[in-house]
C-alpha positions in Angstrom: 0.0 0.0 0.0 1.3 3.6 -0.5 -0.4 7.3 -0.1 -2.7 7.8 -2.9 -4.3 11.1 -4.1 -6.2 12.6 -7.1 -4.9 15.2 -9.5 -5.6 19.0 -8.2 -8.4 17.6 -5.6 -9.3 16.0 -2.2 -11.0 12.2 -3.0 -14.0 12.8 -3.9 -17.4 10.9 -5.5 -16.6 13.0 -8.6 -13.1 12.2 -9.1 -13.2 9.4 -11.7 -9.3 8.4 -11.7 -6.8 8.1 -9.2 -2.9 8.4 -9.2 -0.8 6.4 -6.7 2.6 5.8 -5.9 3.9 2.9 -4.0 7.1 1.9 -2.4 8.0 -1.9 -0.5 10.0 -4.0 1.1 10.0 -7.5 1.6 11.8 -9.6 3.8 11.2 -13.5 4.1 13.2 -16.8 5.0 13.1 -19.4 2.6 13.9 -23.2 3.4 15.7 -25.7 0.8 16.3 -29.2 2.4 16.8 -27.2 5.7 19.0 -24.7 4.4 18.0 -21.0 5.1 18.2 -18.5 2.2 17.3 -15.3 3.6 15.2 -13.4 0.7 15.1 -9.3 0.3 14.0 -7.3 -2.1 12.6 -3.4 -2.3 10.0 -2.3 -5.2 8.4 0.7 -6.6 5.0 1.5 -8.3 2.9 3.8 -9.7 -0.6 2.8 -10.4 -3.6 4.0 -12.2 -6.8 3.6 -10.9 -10.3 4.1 -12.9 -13.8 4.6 -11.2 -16.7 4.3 -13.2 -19.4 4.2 -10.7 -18.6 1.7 -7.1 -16.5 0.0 -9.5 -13.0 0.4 -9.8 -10.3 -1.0 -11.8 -6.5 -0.4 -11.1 -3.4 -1.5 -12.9 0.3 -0.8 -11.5 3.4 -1.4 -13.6 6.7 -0.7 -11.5 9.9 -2.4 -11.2 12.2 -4.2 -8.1 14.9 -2.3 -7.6 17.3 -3.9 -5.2 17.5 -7.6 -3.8 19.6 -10.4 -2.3 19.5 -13.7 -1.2 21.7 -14.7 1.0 22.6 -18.1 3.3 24.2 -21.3 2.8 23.7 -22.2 -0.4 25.4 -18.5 -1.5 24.8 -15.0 -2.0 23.5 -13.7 -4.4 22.0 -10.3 -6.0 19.1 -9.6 -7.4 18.7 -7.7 -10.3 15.8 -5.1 -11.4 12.8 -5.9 -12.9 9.7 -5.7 -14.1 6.8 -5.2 -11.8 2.8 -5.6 -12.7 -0.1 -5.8 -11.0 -3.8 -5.6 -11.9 -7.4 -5.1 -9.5 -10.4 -5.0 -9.7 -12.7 -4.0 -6.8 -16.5 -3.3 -5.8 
């Protein structure tokens, strides 16, 4: 989740599209035959959001920007890439 807001106005009913910008971070163990890789990784979005009526529809395209995994079985960096992401909510 990140702040959202609309282009030159508070949320509103009237406001039919919405801009966002999202940062995260994730952080998570991962086990292989009882070895522990630890995974980390931090992303970016922006997404668009459309709102017809108490419909909306939302698409996000944004990348990962930094990552490792680290642990027994090695380091190792992670390198950008593509992030996408689409909802749809009522």
């Amino acid at each position: 989740m990140g702040l959202t807001g609309t282009c030159g106005a508070a949320l509103d009913e009237e406001k039919r599209f919405q801009i966002a910008v999202t940062g995260g971070a994730l952080r998570t163990d991962l086990v292989f035959e009882g070895n522990r890789q630890q995974l980390r990784e931090a992303s970016v979005a922006a997404a668009f959001t459309w709102r017809p009526s108490a419909l909306s529809v939302q698409v996000s395209l944004g990348a990962i920007v930094a990552g490792t995994l680290d642990g027994p079985l090695g380091n190792y960096d992670l390198k950008p890439g593509v992030l996408a992401s689409a909802a749809v909510a009522y």
